[in-house]
N, C-alpha and C positions, 0 to 999 in steps of 0.2 A: 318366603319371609322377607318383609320390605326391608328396608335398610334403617330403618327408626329402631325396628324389633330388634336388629343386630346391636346397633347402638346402644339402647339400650342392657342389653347383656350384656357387653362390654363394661356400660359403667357399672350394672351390680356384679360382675365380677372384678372390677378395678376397688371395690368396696369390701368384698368380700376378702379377698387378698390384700391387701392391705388390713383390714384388721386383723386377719391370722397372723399375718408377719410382724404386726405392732406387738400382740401377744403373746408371742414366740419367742421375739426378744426379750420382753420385758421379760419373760418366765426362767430366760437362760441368764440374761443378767441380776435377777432375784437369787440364785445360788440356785437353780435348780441344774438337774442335769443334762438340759439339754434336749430332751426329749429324741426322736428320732435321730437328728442328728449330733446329739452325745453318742449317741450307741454306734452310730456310723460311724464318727472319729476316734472314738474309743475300741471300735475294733480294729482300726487298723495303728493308731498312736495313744501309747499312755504314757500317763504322769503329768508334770505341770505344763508338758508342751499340746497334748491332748487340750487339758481345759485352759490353753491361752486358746487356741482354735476353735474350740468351743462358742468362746467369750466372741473373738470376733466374728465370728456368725453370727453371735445374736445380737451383737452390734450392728452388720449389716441388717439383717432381719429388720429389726425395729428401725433404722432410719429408711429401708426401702419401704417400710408402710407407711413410714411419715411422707415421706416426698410422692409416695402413690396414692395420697388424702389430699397434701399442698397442690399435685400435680392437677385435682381440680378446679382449684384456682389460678393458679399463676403458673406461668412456665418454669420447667425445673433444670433445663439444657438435661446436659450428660451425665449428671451426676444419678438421675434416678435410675439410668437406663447401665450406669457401671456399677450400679449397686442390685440392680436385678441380674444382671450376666454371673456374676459373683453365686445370688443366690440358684440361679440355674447351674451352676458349675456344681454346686453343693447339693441341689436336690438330684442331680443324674450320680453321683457319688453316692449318696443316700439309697436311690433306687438299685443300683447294682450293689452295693455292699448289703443291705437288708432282704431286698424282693430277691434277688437271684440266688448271692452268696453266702446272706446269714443264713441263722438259725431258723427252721423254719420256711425257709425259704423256696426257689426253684431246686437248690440244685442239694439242699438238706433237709428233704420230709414233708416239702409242701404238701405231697402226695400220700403222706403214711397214712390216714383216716381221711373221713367224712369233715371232722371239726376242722383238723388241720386247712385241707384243701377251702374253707370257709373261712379261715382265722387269715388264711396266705393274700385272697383273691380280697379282702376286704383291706387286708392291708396296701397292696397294689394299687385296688386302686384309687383310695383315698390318696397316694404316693403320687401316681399318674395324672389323678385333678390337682391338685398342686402345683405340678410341674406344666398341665396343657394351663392351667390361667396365668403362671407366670408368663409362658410364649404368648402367649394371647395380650395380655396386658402389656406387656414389652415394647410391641411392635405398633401398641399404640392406637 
């Protein structure tokens, strides 16, 4: 694969992620609940300190997509790269609290049936591309 090919994928997945993350915020800061990781921080804290955490997630969420769209224009220093570390901290919290430890999970039923074991592995590993385009995209 030359290095144009690589580059390439790079920038559509610096594209790609960044708009997930645009509208991920935006959907947590619309009152929504967070989607994955509402249920991530809602399993392990609730009440109004749950959806301040929440909030800030989708706070960083949405401005890591904005400065990973700005970042192909103009340089963004450090700000884009402590707002992705953040959202990497939060998507490996995600994956062990949902893929391993929730419901459903490794270590609760992933394995009870045929659907389950399809419902666990689909979930994984849309969790896992997530998390390898953040490392990927990160480092730039």
């Amino acid at each position: 694969m030359s290095s144009a090919q690589k580059n390439f994928g790079v920038i559509l997945l610096q594209i790609a992620l960044a708009l997930f993350l645009v509208v991920s915020g935006i959907a947590v800061l619309q009152g929504g609940n967070g989607g994955d990781v509402g249920v991530a921080v809602n399993s392990i804290i609730k009440g109004d300190i749950a959806r301040i955490v929440v909030y800030a997630i989708g706070v960083c969420e949405l401005l890591a997509g904005v400065f990973l769209i700005i970042r192909f224009f103009m340089p963004t220093g450090n700000l884009a790269d402590i707002l992705l570390l953040i959202i990497i901290i939060a998507w490996i919290v995600i994956v062990v609290l949902l893929d391993i430890l929730g419901r459903g999970g490794l270590l609760d039923g992933a394995f009870r049936s045929f659907n389950s074991i399809i419902a666990f592995f689909r979930n994984l590993s849309s969790h896992l591309l997530v998390l390898g385009a953040l490392l990927i995209v990160k480092r730039g």
